[in-house]
C-alpha positions in Angstrom: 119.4 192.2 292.1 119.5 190.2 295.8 117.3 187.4 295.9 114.7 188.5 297.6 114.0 190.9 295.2 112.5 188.2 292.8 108.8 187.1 292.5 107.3 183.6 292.9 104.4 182.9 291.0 101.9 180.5 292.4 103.0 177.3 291.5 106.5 178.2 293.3 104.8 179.2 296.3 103.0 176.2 296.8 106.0 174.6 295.9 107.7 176.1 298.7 105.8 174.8 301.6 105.4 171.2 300.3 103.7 171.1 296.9 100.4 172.3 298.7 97.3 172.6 296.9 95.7 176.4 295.7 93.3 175.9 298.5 96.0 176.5 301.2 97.4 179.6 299.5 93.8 180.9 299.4 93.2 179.5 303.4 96.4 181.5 303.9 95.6 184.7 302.4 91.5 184.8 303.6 92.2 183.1 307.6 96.0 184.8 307.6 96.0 188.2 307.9 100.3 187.9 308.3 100.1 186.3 304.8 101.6 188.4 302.3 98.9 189.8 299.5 99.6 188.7 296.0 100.7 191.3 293.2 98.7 190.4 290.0 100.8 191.1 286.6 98.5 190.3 283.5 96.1 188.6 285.3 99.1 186.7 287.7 99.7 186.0 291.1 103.5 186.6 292.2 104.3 187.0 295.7 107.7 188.6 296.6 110.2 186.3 297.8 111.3 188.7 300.9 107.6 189.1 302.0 107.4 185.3 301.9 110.6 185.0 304.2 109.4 187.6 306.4 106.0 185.9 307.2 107.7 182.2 307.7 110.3 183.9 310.2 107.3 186.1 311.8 105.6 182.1 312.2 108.9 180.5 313.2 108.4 182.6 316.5 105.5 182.0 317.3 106.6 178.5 317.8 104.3 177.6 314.9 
């Protein structure tokens, strides 16, 4: 398995850009249309970890 093929849940996302609250995932994924969707699993959010990098490098050039 490569490691992008594992699954951060939401506690690792938010984790992952600064410890920031739910509310910013949620900004992301409503205002963000670049934001990578959620899969649910029992009622969970995961978000891929390759989708995740994809979006931060898709920001990165726009110099964001």
């Amino acid at each position: 398995m490569s490691r992008d093929d594992v699954f951060l849940n939401s506690r690792q996302v938010r984790d992952r850009y600064g410890q920031v609250s739910d509310m910013w995932v949620w900004r992301r994924l409503d205002e963000d249309e670049g934001f990578p969707k959620p899969i649910r699993i029992k009622g969970r959010r995961f978000w891929r970890l390759a989708d995740l990098r994809a979006w931060e490098e898709a920001r990165s050039g726009e110099g964001v």
